[in-house]
GUDREN-494038 format. One record per residue (C-alpha): residue number from 1; residue in one letter; z negated, y, x negated. Coordinates in nm, 2 decimals, always signed. Example, Ala and Ser with C-alpha at 12.3 -4.5 7.8 and 13.67 -1.06 7.14 Angstrom:
// GUDREN-494038
NODE n res w v u
NODE 1 a -0.78 -0.45 -1.23 $
NODE 2 s -0.71 -0.11 -1.37 $
END
This chain:
// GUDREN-494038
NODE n res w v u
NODE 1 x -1.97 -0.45 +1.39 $
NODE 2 x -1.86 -0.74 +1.19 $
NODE 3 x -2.11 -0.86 +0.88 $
NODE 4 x -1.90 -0.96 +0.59 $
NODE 5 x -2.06 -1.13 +0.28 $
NODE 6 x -1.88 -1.05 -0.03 $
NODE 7 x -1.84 -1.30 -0.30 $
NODE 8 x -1.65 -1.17 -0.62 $
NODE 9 x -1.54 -1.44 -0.90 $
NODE 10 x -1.54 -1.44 -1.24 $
NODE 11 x -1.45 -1.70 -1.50 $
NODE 12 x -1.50 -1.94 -1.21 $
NODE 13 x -1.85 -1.86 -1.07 $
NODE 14 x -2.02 -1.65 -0.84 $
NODE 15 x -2.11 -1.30 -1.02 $
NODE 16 x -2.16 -0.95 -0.91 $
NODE 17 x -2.10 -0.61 -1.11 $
NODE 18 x -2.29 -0.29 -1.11 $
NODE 19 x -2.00 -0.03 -1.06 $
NODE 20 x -1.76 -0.23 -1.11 $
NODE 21 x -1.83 -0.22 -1.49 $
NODE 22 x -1.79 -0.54 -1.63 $
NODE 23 x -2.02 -0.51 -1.89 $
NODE 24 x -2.29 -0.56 -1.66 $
NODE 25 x -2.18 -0.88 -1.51 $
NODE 26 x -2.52 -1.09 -1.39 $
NODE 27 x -2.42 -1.46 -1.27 $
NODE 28 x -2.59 -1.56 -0.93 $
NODE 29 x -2.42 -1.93 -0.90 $
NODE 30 x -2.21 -2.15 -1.11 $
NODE 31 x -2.02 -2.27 -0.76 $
NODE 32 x -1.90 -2.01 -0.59 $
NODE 33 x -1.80 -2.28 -0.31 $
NODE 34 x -2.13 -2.33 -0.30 $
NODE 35 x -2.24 -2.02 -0.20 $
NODE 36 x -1.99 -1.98 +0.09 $
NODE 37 x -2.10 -2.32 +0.26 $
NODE 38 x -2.46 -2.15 +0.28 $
NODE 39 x -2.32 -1.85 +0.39 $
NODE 40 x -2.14 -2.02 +0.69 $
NODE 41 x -2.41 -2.27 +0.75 $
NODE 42 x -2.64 -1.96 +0.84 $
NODE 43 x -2.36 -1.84 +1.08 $
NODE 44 x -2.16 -1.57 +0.91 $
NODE 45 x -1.83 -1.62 +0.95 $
NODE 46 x -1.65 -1.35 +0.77 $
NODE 47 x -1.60 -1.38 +0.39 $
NODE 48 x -1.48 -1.12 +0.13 $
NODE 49 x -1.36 -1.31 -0.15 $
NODE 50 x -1.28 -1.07 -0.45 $
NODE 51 x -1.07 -1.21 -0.74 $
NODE 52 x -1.27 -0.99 -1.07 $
NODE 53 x -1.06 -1.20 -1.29 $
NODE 54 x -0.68 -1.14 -1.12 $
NODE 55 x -0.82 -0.76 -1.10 $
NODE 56 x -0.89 -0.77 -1.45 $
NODE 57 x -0.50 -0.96 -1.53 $
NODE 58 x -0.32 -0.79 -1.30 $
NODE 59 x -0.22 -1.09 -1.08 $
NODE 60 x -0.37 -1.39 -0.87 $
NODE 61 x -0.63 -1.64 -1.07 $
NODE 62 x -0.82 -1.77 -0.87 $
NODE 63 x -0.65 -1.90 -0.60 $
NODE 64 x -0.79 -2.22 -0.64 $
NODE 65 x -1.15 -2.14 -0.50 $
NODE 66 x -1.02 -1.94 -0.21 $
NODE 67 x -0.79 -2.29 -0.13 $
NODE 68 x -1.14 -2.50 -0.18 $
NODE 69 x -1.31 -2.21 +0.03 $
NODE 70 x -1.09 -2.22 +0.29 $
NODE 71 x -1.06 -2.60 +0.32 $
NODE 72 x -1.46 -2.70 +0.33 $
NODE 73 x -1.62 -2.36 +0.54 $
NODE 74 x -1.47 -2.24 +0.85 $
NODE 75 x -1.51 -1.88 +0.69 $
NODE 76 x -1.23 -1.65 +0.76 $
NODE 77 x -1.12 -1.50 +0.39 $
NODE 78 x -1.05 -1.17 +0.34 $
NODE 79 x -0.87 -1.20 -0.07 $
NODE 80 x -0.83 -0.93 -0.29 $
NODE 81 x -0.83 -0.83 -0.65 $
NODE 82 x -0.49 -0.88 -0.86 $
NODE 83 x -0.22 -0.85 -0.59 $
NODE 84 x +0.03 -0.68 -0.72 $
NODE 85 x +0.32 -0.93 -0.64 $
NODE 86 x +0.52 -1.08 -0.38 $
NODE 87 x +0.43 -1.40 -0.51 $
NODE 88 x +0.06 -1.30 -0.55 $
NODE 89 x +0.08 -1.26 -0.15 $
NODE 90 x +0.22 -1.55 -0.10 $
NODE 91 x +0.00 -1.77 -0.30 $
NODE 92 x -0.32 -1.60 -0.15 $
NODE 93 x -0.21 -1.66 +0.23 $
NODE 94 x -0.08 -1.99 +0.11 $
NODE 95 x -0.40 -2.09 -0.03 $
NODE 96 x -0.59 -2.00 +0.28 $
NODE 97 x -0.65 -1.64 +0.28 $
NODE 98 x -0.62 -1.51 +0.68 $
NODE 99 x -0.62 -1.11 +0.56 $
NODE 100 x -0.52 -0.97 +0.21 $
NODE 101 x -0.68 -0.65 +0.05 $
NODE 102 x -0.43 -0.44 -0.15 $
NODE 103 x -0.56 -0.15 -0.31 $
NODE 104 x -0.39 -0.04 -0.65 $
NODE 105 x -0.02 -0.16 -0.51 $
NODE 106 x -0.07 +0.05 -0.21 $
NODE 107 x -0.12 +0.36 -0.52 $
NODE 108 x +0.12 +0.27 -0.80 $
NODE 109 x +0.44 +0.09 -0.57 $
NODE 110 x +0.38 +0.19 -0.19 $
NODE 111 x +0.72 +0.09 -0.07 $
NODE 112 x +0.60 -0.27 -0.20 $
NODE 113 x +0.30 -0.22 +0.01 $
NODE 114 x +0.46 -0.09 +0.32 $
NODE 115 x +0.70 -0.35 +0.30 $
NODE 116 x +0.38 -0.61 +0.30 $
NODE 117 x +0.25 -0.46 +0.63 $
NODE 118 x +0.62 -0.54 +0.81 $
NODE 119 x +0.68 -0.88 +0.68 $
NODE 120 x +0.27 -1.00 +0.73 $
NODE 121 x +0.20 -0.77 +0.98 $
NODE 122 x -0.10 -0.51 +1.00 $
NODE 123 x -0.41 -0.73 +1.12 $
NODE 124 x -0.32 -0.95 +0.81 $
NODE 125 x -0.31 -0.68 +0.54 $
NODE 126 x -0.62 -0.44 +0.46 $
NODE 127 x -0.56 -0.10 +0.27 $
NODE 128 x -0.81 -0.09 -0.02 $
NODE 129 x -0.98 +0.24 -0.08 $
NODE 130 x -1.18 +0.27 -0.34 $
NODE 131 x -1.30 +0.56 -0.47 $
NODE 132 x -1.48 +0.76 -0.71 $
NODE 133 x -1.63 +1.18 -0.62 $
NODE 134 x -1.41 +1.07 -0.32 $
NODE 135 x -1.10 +1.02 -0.54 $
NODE 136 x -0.88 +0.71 -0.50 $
NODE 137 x -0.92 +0.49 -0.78 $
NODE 138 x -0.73 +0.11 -0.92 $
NODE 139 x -0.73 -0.15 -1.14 $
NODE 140 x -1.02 -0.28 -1.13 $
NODE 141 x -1.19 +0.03 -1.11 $
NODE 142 x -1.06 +0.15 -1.42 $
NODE 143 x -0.82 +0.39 -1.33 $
NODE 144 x -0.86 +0.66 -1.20 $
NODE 145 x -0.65 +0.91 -0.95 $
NODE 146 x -0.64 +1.32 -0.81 $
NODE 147 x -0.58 +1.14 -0.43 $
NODE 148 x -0.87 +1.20 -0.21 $
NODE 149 x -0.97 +0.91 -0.03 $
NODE 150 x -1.01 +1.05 +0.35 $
NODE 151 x -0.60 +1.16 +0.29 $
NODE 152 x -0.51 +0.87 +0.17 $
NODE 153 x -0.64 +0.65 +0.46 $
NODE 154 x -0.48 +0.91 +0.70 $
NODE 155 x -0.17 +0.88 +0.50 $
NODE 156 x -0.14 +0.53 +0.54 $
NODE 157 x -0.27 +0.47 +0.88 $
NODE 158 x +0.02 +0.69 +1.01 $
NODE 159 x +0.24 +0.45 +0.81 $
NODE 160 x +0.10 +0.17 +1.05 $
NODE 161 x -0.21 +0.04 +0.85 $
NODE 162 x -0.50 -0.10 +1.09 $
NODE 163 x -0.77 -0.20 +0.86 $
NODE 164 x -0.92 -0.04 +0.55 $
NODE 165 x -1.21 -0.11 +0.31 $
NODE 166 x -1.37 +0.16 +0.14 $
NODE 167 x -1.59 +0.15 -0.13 $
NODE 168 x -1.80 +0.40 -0.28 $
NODE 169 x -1.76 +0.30 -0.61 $
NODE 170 x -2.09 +0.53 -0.77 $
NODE 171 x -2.30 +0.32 -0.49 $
NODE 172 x -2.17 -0.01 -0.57 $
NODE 173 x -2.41 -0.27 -0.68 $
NODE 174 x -2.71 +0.00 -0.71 $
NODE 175 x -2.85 -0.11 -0.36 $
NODE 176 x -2.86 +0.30 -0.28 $
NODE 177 x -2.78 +0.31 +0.05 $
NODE 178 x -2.40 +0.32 +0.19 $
NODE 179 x -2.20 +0.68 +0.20 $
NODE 180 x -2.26 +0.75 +0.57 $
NODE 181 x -2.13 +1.04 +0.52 $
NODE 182 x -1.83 +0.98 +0.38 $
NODE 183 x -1.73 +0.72 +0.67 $
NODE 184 x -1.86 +0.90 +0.95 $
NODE 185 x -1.58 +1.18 +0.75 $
NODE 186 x -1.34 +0.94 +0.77 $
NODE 187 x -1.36 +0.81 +1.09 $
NODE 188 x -1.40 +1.18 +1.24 $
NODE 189 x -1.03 +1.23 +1.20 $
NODE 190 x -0.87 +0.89 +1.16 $
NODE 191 x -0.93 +0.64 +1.44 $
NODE 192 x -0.85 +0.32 +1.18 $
NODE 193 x -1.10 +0.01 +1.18 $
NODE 194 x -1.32 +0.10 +0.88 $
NODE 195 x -1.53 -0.14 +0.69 $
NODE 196 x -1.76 +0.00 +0.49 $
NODE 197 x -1.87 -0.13 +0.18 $
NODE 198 x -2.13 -0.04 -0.16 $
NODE 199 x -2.47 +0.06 -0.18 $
NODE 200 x -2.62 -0.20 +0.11 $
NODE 201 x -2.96 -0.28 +0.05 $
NODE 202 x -3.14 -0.31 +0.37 $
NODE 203 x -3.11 -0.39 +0.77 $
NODE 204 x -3.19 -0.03 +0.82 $
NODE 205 x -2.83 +0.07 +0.63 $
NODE 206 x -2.66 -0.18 +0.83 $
NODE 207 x -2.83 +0.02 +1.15 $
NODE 208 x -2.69 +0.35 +0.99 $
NODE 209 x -2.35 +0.23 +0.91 $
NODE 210 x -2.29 +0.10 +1.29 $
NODE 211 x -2.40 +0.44 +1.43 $
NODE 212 x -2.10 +0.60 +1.17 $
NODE 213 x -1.87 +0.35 +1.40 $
NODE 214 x -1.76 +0.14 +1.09 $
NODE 215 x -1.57 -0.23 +1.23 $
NODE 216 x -1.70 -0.37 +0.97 $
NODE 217 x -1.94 -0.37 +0.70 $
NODE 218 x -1.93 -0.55 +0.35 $
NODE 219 x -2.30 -0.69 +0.22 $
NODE 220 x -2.27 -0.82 -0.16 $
NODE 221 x -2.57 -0.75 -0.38 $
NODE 222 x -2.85 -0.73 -0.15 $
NODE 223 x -2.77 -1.11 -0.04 $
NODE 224 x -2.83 -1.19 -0.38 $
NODE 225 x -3.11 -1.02 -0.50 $
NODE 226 x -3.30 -1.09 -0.20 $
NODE 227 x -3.32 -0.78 -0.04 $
NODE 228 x -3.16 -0.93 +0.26 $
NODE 229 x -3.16 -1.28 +0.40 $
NODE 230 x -2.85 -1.47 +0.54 $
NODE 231 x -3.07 -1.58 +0.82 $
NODE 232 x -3.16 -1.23 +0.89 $
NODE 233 x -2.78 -1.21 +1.00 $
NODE 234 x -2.73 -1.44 +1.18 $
NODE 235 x -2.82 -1.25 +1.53 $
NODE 236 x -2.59 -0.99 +1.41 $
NODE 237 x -2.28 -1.15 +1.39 $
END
């Protein structure tokens, strides 16, 4: 199972939400560059680089960190937050990005979406499924949808998708515990290369998300608050 540190962006620095609400922004580190040389230096070498502020716009902002990212850590990038374009796409794999996270395109203009997987191909483009009471829901987290989230993965991995992310959105940030449940659900009737992501707080939820046969799994908050150590990882990855 692949660790993944997530680092989400806003006005520039290194931040993390509770629920996605982002009232309750809480700054971590000015330099979010910063951050991902430490996280590569203790051996992690995946990255999930969320863009709060293109999720926010509706497009690519800041594409600029990911380039700096990509140039000074040997991290492979996972980018998300704000695609909605083709030039969006192209700026994020330009600047560095090796996989792209669509969520709310692959909701409000799917043919777009589809036509992404053809022309990048489906190890470079990961469905986003976030949801809320297992509803689909985009922009941000701010809108919301009737979609259930297990149909919708199913939906699109029939349409040729390979990886999706999904996040709890009630767990996110509250260091809770993941929604085993919910992937070992998933992954029951769809045989897609889940990463699972919200609620981590411990090694123990890591232990439980393996068992649910997740290929990956997404550690944000607890990195940050201490709850787990980078050098705790680094047999892991």
């Amino acid at each position: 199972m692949r660790i993944i540190i997530a680092i989400d962006i806003l006005d520039g620095k290194c931040v993390r939400l509770t629920r996605g609400d982002f009232g309750t922004k809480k700054i971590y580190n000015e330099d979010p560059i910063e951050v991902a040389k430490e996280i590569a230096d203790n051996g992690i070498k995946y990255l999930h680089l969320v863009d709060l502020d293109g999720a926010r716009n509706k497009k690519i902002i800041n594409y600029r960190i990911l380039e700096q990212i990509s140039l000074k850590t040997g991290l492979s990038i996972d980018f998300g937050g704000g695609i909605r374009s083709n030039d969006d796409i192209r700026i994020a794999f330009a600047s560095g990005a090796k996989q792209v996270t669509a969520g709310s395109i692959a909701v409000k203009a799917p043919d777009l979406f589809l036509e992404w997987l053809t022309r990048y191909g489906n190890e470079k483009i990961i469905l986003g499924a976030d949801c809320k009471d297992r509803k689909i829901t985009t922009g941000g987290w701010t809108e919301d949808t009737d979609e259930d989230v297990a149909n919708f993965i199913s939906r699109y991995h029939a349409q040729g998708v390979k990886y999706t992310i999904c996040t709890d959105v009630e767990r996110d940030g509250m260091l809770t515990g993941p929604s085993t449940g919910l992937y070992k659900e998933i992954l029951g009737t769809v045989k897609i290369k889940l990463i699972a992501s919200g609620g981590i707080a411990t090694l123990n939820d890591l232990d439980a998300i393996r068992v649910t046969g997740c290929e990956g799994v997404i550690i944000g908050k607890a990195i940050y608050e201490g709850k787990i150590k980078l050098k705790q990882l680094r047999d892991l990855c």
